[in-house]
N, C-alpha and C positions, 0 to 999 in steps of 0.2 A: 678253713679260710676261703673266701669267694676268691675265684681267679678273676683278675682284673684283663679287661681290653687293653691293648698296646694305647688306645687311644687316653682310655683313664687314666692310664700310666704317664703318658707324657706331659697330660693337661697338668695333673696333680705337683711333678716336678716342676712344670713352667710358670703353676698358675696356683690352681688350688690351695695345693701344699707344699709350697717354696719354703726350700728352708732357709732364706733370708728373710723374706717378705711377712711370713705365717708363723713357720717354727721358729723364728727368732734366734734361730743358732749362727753359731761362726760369726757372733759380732766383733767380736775381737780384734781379726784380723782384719776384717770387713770394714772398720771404722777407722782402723789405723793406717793400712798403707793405700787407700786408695784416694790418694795426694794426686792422681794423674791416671790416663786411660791405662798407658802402656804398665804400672807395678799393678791395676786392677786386671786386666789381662793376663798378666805372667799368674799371679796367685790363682786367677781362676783356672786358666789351664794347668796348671801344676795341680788344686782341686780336684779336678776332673781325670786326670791322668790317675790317681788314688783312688778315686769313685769307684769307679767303669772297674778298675782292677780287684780292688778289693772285695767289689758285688760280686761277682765272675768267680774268683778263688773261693770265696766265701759259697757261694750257690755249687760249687764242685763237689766239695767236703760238708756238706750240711748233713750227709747222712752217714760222716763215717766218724762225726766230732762227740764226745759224750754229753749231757748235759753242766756237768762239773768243770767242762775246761773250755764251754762256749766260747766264755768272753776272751779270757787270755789269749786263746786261741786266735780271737777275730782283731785282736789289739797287735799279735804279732804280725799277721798278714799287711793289716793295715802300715804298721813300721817297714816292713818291708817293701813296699811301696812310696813310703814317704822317699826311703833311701835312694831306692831307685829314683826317684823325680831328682833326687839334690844332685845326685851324680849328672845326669842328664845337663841339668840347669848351669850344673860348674861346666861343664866339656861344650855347651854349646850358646847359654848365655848367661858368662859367667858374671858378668858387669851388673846385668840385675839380679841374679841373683844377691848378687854384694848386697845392693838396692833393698831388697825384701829380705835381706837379715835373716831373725831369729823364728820368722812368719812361716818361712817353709817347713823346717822342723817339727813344728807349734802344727802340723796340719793334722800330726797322728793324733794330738787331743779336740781334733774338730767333731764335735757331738754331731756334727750334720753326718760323717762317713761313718763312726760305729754305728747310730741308728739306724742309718738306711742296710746296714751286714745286720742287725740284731731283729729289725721289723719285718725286712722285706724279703734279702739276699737269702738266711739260713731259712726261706719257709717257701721257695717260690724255686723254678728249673733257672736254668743258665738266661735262655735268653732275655726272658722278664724282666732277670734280675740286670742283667746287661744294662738294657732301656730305660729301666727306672736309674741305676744309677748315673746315666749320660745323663737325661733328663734334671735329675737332682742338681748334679753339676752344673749343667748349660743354664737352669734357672737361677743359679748362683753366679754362675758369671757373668750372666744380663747384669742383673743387679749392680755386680762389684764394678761391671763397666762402665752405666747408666749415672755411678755413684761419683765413678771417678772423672766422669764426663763432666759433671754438673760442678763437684769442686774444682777440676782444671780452669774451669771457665770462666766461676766465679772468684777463683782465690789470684789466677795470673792472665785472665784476659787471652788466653790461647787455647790450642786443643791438638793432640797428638804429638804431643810436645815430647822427645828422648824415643822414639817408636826405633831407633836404629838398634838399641838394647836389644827387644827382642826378633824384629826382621831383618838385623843387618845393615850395613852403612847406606844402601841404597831407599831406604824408610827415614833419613836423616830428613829428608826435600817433604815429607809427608806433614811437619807443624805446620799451622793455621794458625795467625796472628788473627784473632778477630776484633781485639782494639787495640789502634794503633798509641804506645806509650801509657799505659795499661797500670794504674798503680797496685800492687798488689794486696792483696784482700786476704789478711794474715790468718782471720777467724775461717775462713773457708777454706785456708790450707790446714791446722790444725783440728785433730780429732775431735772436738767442740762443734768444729764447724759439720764435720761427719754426720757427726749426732742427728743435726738439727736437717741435715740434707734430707737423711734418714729415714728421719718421721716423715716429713715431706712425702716421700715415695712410698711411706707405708699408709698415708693417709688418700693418697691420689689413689693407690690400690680400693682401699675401701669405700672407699664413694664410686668408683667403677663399678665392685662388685656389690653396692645395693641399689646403683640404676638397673642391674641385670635381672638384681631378684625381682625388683617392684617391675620392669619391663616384664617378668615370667610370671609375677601374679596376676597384672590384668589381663594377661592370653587365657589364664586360666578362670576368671571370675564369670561365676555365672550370671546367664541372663537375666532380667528380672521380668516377671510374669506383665505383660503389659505396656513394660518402655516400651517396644515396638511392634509397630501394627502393620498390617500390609492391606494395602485400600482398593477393594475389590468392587467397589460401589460407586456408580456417579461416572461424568463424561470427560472424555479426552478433551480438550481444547485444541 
């Protein structure tokens, strides 16, 4: 297996190979709680806290696990990590936690953190695997935040609305009424509305990336014998 650049590493999480955007994993959770920035935030980072961990432990033991007891193996780790996050999440914010329910849980069957232990973690050294999992994460939690942005806005006319949940009572002053008396926009609060956000952002993705490609084929198209002359003949004016 080619060793990848720290650089292709992060593009791929962020950009390339998001697994919101491209792999199309973790819609689940992704469609359902992210009613608001502040539960798209908490999921992501609780996400991310499993990633980063589960790549790590997973890149440690990749040469001491048999082929036989891979996956069990990389599904206990990963539960391990879920547990740790919910503990975390009761002792320090325990309110959203309430909030995000059975979503936290639900993170050990996210196909986005066993593929990235099964593709990347068991075949790559520590650090790699590190990077690519933050990576995976933090392009996930763009997303879940970007998502939750757009239904806040849309479905109740505000933005960082509830942020004391996870910063604390001093995050209370941080809501942004952006229309004033604001009726709310039921479809955009419900996962219907997700949906349709969704495609949204996955369609603005793809027209970005084939302005890049068609911008990267005419750098690359060659000359033609003739369009251009250079005029060595004949007087300055």
């Amino acid at each position: 297996m080619a060793t990848k650049s720290m650089r292709d590493i992060s593009l791929d999480g962020l950009w390339n190979n998001n697994p919101a955007l491209v792999q199309l994993l973790g819609l689940c959770p992704l469609l359902a709680v992210t009613g608001s920035v502040v539960n798209a935030l908490g999921l992501g980072l609780a996400t991310m806290l499993v990633l980063v961990g589960s790549n790590l432990s997973v890149s440690l033991i990749r040469n001491h696990v048999s082929e036989a007891v891979r996956l069990p193996a990389f599904v206990m780790i990963i539960a391990s990590f879920v547990t740790v996050t919910e503990l975390v999440m009761q002792a320090f914010t325990y309110e959203l936690y309430q909030v995000l329910g059975i979503f936290i849980p639900l993170i050990v069957t996210n196909c986005a953190i066993l593929g990235r232990a099964d593709a990347f973690a068991c075949k790559n050294p520590i650090l790699p695997s590190v990077v690519d999992g933050f990576m995976m994460a933090l392009g996930f939690t763009v997303v879940l935040v970007l998502l939750g942005a757009m239904r806040e806005v849309l479905g109740q006319g505000v933005i960082f609305s509830d942020m004391q949940l996870l910063f604390g009572p001093a995050a209370a002053s941080w809501k942004i009424e952006l229309v004033k008396d604001y009726p709310d926009f039921l479809f955009a609060i419900l996962p219907p509305g997700a949906f349709v956000a969704m495609g949204l952002i996955i369609a603005i993705k793809n027209i970005i990336d084939d302005q890049i490609k068609q911008a990267a084929e005419a750098k690359k198209a060659p000359i033609e014998v003739g369009s251009k002359r250079a005029r060595v003949t004949g007087k300055i004016s």
